[in-house]
N, C-alpha and C positions, 0 to 999 in steps of 0.2 A: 784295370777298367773293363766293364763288362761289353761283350759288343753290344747291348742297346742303348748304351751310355755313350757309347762311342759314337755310335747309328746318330744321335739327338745332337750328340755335340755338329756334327758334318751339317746335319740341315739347320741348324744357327749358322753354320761361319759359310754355307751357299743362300742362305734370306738376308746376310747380309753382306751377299756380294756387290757391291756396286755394279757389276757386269753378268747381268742376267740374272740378279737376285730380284726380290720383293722390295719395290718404291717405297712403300711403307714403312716396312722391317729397314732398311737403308738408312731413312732418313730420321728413325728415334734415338734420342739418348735417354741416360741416367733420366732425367726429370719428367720427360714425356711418359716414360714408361713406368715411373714407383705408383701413379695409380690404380694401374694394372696390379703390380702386386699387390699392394695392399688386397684389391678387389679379390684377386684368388686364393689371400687365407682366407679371408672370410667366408666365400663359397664352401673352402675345408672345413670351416667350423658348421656349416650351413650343414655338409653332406653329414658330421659327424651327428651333431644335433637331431637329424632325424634316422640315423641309423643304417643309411642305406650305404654299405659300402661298396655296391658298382659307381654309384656316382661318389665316392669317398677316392678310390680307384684314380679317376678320369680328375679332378680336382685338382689333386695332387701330382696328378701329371703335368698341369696346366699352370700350378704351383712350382713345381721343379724347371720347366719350359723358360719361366720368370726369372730361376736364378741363372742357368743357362743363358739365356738374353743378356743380364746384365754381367756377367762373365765375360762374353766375346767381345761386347761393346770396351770394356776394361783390360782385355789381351790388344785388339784395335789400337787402342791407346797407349800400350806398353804398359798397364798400371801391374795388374796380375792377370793371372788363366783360374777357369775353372778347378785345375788342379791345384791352383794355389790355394782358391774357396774349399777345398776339400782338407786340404793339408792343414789351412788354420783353425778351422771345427776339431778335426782332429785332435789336435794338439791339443786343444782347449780345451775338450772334456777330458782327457787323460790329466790334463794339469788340474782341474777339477774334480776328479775322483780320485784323490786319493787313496781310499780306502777299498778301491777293486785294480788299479793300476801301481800301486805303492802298497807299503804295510803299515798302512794306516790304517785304527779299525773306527768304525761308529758304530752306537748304541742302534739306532732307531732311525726311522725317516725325518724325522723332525730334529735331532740332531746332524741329522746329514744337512738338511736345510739350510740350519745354522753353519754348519761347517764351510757349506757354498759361499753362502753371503760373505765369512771372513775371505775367501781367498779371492774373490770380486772386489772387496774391500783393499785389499793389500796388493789387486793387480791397479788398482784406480789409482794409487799410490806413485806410479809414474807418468800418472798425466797430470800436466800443469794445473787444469781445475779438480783444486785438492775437497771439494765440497763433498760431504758424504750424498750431495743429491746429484753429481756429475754423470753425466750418460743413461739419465732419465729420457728417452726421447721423446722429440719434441711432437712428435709427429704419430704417437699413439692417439687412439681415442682416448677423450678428454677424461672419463670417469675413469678408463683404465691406470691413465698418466695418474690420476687425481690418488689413487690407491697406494703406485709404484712412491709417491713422493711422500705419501703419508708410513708408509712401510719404512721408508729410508729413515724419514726424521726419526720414527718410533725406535729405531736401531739404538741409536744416541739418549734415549731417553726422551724425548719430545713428544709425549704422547698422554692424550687421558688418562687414567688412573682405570676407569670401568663405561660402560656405552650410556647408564645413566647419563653419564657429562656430558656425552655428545647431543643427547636425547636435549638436552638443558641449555645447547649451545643452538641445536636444530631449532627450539623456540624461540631462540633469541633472535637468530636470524630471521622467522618470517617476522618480527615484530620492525625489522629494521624495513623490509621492502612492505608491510603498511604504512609506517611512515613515510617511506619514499613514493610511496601512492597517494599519497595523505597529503602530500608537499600541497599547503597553498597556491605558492606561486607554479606549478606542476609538473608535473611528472617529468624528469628528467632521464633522456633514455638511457646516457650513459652510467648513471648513478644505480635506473633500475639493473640493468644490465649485469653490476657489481655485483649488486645488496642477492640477487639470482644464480650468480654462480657462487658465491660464498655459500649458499644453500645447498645449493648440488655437491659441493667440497664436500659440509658438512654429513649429506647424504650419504656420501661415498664414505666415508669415517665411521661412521653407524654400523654400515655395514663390510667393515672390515671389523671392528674389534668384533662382532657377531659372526665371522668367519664367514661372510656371504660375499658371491664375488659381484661387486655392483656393477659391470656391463653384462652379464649373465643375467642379472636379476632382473635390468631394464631390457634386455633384450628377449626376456620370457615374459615381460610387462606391455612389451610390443605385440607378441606372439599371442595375448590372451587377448587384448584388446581390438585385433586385427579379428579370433578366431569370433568375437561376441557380435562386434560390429557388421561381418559377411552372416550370420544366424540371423542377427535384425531383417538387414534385406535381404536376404531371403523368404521371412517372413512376410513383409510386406508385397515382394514381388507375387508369391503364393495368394495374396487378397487383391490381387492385381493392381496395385497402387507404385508408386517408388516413395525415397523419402524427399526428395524435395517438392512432396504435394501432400506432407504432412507438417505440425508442427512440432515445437521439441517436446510437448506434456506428451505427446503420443509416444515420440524416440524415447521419452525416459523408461514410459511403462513397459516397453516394446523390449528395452536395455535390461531392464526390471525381471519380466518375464524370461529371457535368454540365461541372465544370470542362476537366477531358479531351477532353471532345465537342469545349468552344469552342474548343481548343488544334486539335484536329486538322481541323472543320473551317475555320480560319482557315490552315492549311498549304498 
């Protein structure tokens, strides 16, 4: 272990020293603290996204910090150590690569792939939930999950034939949430609710058999929408006005106009 791993591990197990540690740090567990993780891969994805790796650097310290945390909390408890987190990564990709830790060979990346998923396959095989969808977690983002469960079925055969179908499936779907709009007696939120995520499923399917990754896509769909929307006002602030002393014919032309700019300066 290197000394700054070591340095890291000491100030966890002094922040949660009940005796002169950090109130804070003392008083989390496992569930207080998994928001926290989640929140600093995504900051990694954040730093990577734009490229800058001092703050790519600092992320991922603050990402490892996370696993750290939830390590000492789990030695605390008698469950495992850190070195136990290290030892079963380990393991696990040596028992995963075969073909650089054994002499097993594979063709290509994409048969490596393959090769993965059999021996994830065949490690699932000792856990009681024998479904090929087991250890999907629950607790990804939704579009991510939506992919991971669609991946799995498509393993087994359950899968479209070509993206036409899904193309064919996507219109079927908004046809069901105009009827669920359409309802006489009316709108029902739970039904809409349904008939709206089967759309998004079917979204996320689309664009998997098209190889796109649909929380990438939605999260670059965020990212344009977010950079058009700050051009609008500032637009407007620049004629000294804001938008809520416009109306929307104005915001659309305004949207209109911004959109235009990116087309022409990307020519």
């Amino acid at each position: 272990m290197s000394d700054q791993t070591d340095r890291l591990l000491q100030i966890m197990v002094k922040l949660r020293d009940p005796d002169g540690g950090c109130p804070w740090d003392v008083e989390q567990d496992f569930s207080s603290i998994a928001p926290y993780t989640i929140e600093e891969a995504y900051e990694v994805a954040d730093a990577i996204s734009r490229g800058h790796m001092e703050d790519l650097k600092k992320e991922l310290g603050d990402l490892l910090f996370q696993v750290v945390f939830h390590a000492q909390m789990a030695k605390e408890a008698g469950q495992f150590s850190y070195d136990d987190v290290a030892a079963a990564v380990s393991d696990k990709m040596v028992r995963r690569h075969p073909h650089v830790f054994g002499d097993v060979g594979v063709r290509s990346a994409t048969a490596q792939t393959h090769a993965w998923e059999d021996i994830k396959a065949a490690e699932r095989q000792a856990d009681p939930d024998k479904s090929v969808l087991a250890d999907v977690p629950v607790a990804l983002p939704a579009l991510t999950r939506a992919e991971k469960l669609q991946k799995r079925a498509a393993r087994v055969g359950f899968d479209w034939d070509k993206a036409d179908d899904v193309l064919a499936k996507i219109k079927e779907e908004i046809d069901e949430i105009e009827a669920e709009v359409a309802n006489p007696a009316g709108i029902d939120p739970a039904g809409l609710s349904e008939e709206i995520g089967d759309l998004m499923f079917a979204c996320a399917n689309l664009a998997r058999k098209w190889g796109v990754d649909p929380e990438t896509a939605l999260r670059l769909g965020n990212e344009k929408f977010e950079r058009r929307f700050r051009a609008m006002e500032h637009g407007f602030d620049e004629l000294g006005t804001t938008m809520a002393d416009i109306g929307l014919d104005e915001m659309e032309a305004a949207w209109s106009r911004v959109k235009l700019a990116e087309r022409e300066a990307a020519e």
